[in-house]
N, C-alpha and C positions, 0 to 999 in steps of 0.2 A: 605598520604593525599588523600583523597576522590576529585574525579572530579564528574561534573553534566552534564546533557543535557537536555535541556527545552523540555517539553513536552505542548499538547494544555490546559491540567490542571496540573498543578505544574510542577515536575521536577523529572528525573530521577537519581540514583545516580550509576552509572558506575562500582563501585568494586565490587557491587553484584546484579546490575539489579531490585533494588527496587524500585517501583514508589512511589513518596512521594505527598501527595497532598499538595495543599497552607493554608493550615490552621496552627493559628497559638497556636492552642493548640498541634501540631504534632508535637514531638522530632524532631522529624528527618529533618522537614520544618525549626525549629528554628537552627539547625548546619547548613542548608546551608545558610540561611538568615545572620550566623556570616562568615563561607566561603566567601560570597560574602561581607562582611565588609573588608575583606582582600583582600580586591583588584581581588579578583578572579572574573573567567568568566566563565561560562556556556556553552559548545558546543552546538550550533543553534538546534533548531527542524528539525524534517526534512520536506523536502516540503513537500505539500497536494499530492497525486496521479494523476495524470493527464488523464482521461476518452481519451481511444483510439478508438471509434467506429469500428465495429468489420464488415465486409462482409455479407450480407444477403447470404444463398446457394445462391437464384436467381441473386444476383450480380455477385457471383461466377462462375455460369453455365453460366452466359453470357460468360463470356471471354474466356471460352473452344474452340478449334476450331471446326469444323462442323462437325469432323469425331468423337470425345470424346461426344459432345452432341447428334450425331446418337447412338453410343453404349451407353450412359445412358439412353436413353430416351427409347430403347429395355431394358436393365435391368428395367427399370422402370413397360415395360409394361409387360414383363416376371411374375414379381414378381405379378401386377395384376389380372392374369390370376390363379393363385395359389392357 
């Protein structure tokens, strides 16, 4: 027997990774649409992603101590001079 997992349009079907849409001219929406007459359930979607804001370099360079931000700031002016 085929298991599902909801996806944000239709539903995925697990024993082969098929993505089925909600429509009800589509085989494959209509078996799980009787699937789920049998008492059956659907494994949850999965959360949305959740945005982790990322460090600016300049954030970054702050937090160096004085002696790392002296030798970047020479690599820096090195590479300048080039």
């Amino acid at each position: 027997m085929n298991t599902y997992k909801l996806l944000k349009q239709g539903v995925q079907r697990l024993s082969d990774g098929a993505c089925i849409p909600s429509t009800d001219d589509n085989v494959d929406w209509r078996e799980y649409q009787r699937w789920l007459a049998l008492g059956n359930t659907p494994q949850p979607a999965d959360p949305d992603p959740v945005f982790v804001p990322q460090p600016t370099l300049e954030d970054v360079i702050a937090t160096l101590p004085a002696a790392q931000k002296a030798a970047l700031n020479a690599l820096v002016a090195a590479k300048a001079v080039k």
